[in-house]
N, C-alpha and C positions, 0 to 999 in steps of 0.2 A: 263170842266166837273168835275175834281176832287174838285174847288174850288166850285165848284155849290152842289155839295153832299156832301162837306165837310161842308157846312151851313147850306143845309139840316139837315144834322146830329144834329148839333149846336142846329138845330130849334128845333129837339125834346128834347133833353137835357133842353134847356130851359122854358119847358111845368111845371106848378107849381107841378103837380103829379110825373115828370119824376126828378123835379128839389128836393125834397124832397128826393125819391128815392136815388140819389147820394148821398146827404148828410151822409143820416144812409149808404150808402155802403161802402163811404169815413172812415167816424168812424168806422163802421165793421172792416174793412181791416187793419187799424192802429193799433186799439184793440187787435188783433189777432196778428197781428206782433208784438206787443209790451211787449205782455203776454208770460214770459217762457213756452213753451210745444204748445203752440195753432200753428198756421201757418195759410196763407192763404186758400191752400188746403183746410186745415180741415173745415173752416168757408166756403169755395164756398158747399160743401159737403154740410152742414148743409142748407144752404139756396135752395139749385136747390131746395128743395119743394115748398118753395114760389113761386117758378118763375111759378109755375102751376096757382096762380091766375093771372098772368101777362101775355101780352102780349110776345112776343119772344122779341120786340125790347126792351121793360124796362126790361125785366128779364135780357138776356143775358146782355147788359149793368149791369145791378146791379153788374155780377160777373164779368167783366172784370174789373171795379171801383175797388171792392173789392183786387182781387189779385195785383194789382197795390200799393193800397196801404199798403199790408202787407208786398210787397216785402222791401217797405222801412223803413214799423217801424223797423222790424227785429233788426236791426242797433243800436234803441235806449236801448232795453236789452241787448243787447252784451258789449254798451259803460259803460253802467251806472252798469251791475252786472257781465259784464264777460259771458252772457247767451242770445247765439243765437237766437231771439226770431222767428226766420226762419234760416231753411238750411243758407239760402242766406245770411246770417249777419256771416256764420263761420270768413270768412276771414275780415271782420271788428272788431272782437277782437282780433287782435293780434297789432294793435294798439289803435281802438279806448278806451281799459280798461286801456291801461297804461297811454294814455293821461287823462282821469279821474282821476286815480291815482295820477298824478304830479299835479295834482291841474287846467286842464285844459278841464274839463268838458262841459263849454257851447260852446267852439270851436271845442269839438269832435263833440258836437251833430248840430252846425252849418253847419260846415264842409259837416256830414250825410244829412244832410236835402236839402245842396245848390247842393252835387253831386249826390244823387239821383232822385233830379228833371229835372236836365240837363241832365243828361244820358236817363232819360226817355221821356223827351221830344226829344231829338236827334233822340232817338228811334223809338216813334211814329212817325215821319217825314217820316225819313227813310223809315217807312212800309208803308204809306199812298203812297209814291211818288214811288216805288220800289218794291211795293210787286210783282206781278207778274215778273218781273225779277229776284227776290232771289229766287220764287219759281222754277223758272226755275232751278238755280244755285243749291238750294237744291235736286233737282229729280235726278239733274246730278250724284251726292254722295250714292255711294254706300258703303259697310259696310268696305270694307280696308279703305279707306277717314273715314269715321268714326272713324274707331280702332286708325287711326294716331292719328286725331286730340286730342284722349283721352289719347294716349301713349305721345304726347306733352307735353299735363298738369299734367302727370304723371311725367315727366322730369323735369316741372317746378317746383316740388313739393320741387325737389332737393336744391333749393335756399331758399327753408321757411325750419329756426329750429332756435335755439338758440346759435347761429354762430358754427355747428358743423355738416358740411352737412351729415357725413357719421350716425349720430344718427337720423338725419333728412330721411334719406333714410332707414334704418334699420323700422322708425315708420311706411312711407307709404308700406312699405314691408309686416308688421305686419298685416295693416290696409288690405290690398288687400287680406291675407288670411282670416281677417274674413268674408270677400266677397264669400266668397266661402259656407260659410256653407249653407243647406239647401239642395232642388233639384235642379242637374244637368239643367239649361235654354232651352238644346234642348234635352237631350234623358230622363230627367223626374228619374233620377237617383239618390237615396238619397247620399248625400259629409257629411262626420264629423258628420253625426246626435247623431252616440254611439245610438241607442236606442228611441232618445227624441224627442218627437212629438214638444216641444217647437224652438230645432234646427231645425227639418225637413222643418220650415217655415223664415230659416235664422233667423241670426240677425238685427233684423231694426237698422237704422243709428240714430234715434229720440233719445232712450235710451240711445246710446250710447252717444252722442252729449250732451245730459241734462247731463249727467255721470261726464264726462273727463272738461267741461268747468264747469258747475252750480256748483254742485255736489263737486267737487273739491276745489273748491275756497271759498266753506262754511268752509270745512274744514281747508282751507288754514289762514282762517278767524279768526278762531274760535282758532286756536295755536295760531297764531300770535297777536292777540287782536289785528289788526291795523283797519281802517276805511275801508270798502268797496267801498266809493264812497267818491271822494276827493271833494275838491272844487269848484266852477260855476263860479266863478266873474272876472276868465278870466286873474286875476292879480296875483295869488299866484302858487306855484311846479314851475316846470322849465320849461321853454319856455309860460310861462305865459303872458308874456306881449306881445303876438304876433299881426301883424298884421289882424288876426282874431277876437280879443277880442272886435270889433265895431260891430261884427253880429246885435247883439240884440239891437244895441243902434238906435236912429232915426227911418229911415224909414224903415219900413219890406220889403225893396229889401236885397238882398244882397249888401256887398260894390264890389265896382269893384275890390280891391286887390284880391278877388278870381277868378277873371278872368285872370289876369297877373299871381297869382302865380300856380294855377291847367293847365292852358292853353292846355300843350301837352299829361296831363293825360286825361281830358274832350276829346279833341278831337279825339284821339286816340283809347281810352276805348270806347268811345259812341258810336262808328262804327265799332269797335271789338265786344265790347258786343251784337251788335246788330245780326251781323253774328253766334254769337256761338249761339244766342237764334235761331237764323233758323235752327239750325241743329235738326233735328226731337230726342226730349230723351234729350236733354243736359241741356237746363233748366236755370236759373236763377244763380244758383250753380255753375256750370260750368262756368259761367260766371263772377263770382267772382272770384273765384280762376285766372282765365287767365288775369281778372285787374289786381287783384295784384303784382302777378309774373312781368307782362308786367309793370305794375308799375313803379318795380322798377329800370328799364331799361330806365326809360324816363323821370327821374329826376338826378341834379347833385350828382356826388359821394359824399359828404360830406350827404348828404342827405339818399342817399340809404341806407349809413351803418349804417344809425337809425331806419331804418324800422324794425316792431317788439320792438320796445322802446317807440311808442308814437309819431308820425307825422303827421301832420293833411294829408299829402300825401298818409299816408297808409291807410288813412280813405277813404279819397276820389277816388284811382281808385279802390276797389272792389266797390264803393257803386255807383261809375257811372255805371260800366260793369253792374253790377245786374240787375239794373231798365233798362239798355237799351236791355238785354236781356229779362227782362219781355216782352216788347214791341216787341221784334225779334220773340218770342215764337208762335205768332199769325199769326204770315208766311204761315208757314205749316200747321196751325189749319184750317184759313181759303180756301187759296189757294189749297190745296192737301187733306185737309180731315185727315192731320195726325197730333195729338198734338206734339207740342216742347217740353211740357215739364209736369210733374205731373200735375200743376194745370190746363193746358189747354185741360189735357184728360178729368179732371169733364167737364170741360165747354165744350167739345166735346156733353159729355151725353148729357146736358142741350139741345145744338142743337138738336141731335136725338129723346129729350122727344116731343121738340115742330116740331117733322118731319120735318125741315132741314136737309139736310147732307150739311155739306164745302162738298168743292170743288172747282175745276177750274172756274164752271160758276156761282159760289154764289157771285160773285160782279157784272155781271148780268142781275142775276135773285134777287136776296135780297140785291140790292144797300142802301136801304134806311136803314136794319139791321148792316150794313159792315160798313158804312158811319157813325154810330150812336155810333158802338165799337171805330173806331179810333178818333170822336171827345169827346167821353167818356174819354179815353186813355188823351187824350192833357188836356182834363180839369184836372182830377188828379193832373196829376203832376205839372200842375199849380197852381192848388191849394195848394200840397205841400210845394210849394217856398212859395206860399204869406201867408204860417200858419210857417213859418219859427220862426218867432217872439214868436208868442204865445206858439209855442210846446217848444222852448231852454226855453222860461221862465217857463214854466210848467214841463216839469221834471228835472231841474234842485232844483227845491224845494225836489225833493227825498232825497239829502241831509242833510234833517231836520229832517226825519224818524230815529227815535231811530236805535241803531245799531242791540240789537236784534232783535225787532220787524222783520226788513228789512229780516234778516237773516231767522228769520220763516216763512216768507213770501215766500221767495224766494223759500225754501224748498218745501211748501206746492204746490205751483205751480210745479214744478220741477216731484214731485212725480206725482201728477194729470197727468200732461204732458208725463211722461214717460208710463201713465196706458192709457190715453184719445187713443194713437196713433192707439192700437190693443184690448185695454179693455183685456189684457192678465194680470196676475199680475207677471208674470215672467219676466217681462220688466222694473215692478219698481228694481229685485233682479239684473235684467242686469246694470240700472243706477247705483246702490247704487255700486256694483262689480267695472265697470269701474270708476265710482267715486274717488272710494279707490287710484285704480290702476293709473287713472290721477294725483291725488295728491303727488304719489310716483315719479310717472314718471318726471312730472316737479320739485321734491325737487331734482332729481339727472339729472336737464337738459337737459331731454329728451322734443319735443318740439311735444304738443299731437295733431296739427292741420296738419300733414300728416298722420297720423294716418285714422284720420278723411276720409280726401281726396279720400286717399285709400280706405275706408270702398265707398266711395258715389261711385266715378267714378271704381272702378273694376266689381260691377252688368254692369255698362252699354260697360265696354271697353268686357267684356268675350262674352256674342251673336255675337258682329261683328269680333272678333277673329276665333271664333270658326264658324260662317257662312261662313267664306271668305273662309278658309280652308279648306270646306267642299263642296263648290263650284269649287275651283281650286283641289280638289282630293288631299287635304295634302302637296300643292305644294305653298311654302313659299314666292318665289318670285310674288305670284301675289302681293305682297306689294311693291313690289320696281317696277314691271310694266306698274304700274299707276301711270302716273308723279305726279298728285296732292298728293296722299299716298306717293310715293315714299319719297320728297318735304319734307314733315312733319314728315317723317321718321327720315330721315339725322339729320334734325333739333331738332327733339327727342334726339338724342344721344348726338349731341353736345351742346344742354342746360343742359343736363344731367349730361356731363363729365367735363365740364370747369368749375365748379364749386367747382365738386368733387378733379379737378386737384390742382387748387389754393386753396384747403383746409390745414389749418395747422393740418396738419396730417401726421404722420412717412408714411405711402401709397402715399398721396399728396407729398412727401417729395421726395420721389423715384421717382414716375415720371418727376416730374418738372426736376431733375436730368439728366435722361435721357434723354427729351426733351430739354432738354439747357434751363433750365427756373428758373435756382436757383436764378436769380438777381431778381426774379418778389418780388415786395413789400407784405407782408403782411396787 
């Protein structure tokens, strides 16, 4: 039956009208990921009107196409200027701009393109053969299970900075309190506003994000007169001559050494990511971050401690987790009626405009609309892979772009982006502030991507903190009474602390001390 709907599907996809349709949603989606400030989101947003002349099945298609493939462009502004062009691309600059930098630009953006097509094809599988069993597994998870799994990646945060964990934690510390400003999530209580209707509505993470990465690195630019965008040809900076440098040469597959060398990231990540996208709220982002982290746990040590230096490894487990939690996100959208993640709340709308509600019995009752999203879903990222060729050769000529020019550019987008999110203009004065402050903050080694972290995942870890405790009457251990919370608990603390222990730090110094651990190597 699945293989019979799953052709089905195919069959409409391949309609000349519906086959058109993909195409601009393909571009769409890239467009917008590619573009500093834009996102998928904001382009599904902009399109649901269309989808009123459309039937349910092309429309809804159009935007699942779409957020797919912005989840991936994302990837190619973060490599190529330093600038997230989605949430979901935070954790691909922190290597994929240094590997630009060293002169290995078309293997960063290889690298992006070969692992977010396999993550999200892993993805879609996954949810096609499985959904109704994740959905299960997700209904099971209540909001302690929740708070863990975000207090996890809160821990793992601890392992990303600029080899200095304790300035690393001091950042998502930072970041978690600007999580706060605004109103209280369940009693409607204005936190830090001072006054200002601009705070009473928080801090968006958009601004901030354009700020601390874009914003920053103009500046960083602009002192240093050095080049923003290094070299393509795969042969020049260090680590140039890698076994990646045949991406683009012959046939637009990939070569198999990407198989042999990603192997336990691909496989690992693409079924992790795919889980964190089931978690109702977590989203694409979440998913990134927990590649990377997990990342760097699943390659050899000589490796690891180049992560944050430029490794085509640290490209490719956040950029598989992302895309295969794009695809995990549709769990709970369709299965339960509840989005995974920002962009599948539009596309919830979308369904409610055209009078569907998901749900348990929408695969069915609307098999042929279900069936149409997940053969929509496989094509994308199929098509990713096979535009693998054309897209490294095409932005990789952005290197030919005058230096200022690039630089204006970037800005102007930047500023757009940080105004487009809320049309408030107090968001461009947000960017520009954080900007300053990012570019300070990395002259003195502070490393601004937990920051970040903190800022995304503290909105969504405080509701299920604050539910659980108000469920259990203020009573703490219902955290550790639920063995899956509990589980993720434990494990919280001690990804937390064995990092902070083994730091070279006068604190790290004392404990190892005490625990008999002064022989451990730095």
């Amino acid at each position: 039956m699945v293989i019979e709907n799953l052709a089905a599907g195919f069959g409409n996809i391949l309609t000349p009208f519906n086959m058109l349709l993909f195409m601009v949603a393909i571009t769409l989606g890239m467009l917008s990921g590619a573009i500093p400030g834009m996102n998928g989101t904001m382009t599904v947003v902009l399109m649901i009107p269309v989808t009123y002349a459309l039937n349910p099945v092309s429309g809804i298609m159009m935007l699942a196409v779409i957020y797919a493939g912005a989840v991936y462009a994302g990837s190619i502004s973060a490599i190529l200027f330093k600038v997230p062009g989605a949430p979901e691309a935070i954790m691909t600059t922190l290597d994929g701009y240094p590997m630009n930098q060293n002169g290995q630009l078309r293997e960063a953006i290889s690298t992006a393109v070969f692992a977010s097509a396999f993550g999200g094809i892993v993805g879609t599988v996954i949810l096609i053969l499985f959904s109704p069993t994740l959905a299960e597994f997700a209904i099971q998870l209540s909001d302690p299970e929740f708070f863990a799994v975000i207090l996890l990646g809160l821990g793992l945060v601890s392992t990303i900075g600029a080899g200095n964990v304790t300035k690393a934690t001091m950042m998502m510390s930072f970041g978690l309190f600007l999580g706060v400003f605004g109103f209280d999530p369940l009693t409607g209580t204005a936190r830090f506003t001072f006054g200002s209707n601009y705070l009473a509505s928080g801090i968006d993470f958009i601004p901030v994000i354009l700020g601390v990465f874009a914003f920053s690195e103009v500046l960083k630019q602009v002192q240093s007169g050095g080049s923003l965008v290094g070299g393509g040809d795969g042969e020049g900076g260090e680590g140039g001559g890698s076994d990646l440098s045949e991406a683009t040469s012959g046939s637009m597959f990939p070569p198999f050494s990407y198989f042999k060398r990603f192997s336990r990231i691909l496989g690992f990540n693409s079924v992790m990511g795919t889980l964190i996208g089931v978690l109702p709220g977590a989203g694409a982002t979440t998913g990134a971050l927990f590649g990377y982290t997990f990342g760097q746990r699943l390659v050899p040590k000589d490796v690891r401690e180049k992560f944050g230096t430029g490794v085509p490894e640290g490209v490719a487990a956040p950029e598989t987790a992302n895309n295969a939690a794009c695809s995990g996100a549709f769990v709970p959208l369709l299965t339960l009626g509840i989005p995974g993640s920002a962009t599948t709340a539009v596309i919830l709308a979308a369904f409610i405009l055209h009078g569907i509600r998901p749900g348990p019995a929408l695969i069915s009752t609307q098999g042929d609309l279900v069936y149409t999203i997940f053969a929509a879903l496989l094509m994308a990222n199929v098509a990713i892979l096979l535009l693998n060729k054309p897209i490294v050769k095409l932005f990789i000529q952005v290197r030919h772009v005058p230096r200022e020019l690039l630089l204006t550019l970037i800005m102007v987008f930047t500023i757009v982006g940080a105004f487009a999110t809320r049309n408030i203009m107090a968001d461009v004065w947000t960017m520009f502030i954080f900007g300053i402050g990012g570019y300070y903050l990395e002259k003195y080694n502070y490393s601004v991507a937990p920051m970040v972290i903190g800022l995304v995942l503290g909105p969504l870890a405080e509701p299920s903190l604050r539910r659980s405790l108000t469920k259990a009457q203020g009573d703490w251990m219902v955290f550790l009474e639920r063995p899956i919370s509990a589980v993720l608990i434990v494990l919280s603390v001690f990804v937390f602390f064995i990092p902070l222990i083994m730091d070279s730090t006068q604190f790290g110094d004392r404990i190892r001390e005490r625990l008999g651990l002064t022989e451990v190597q730095q």
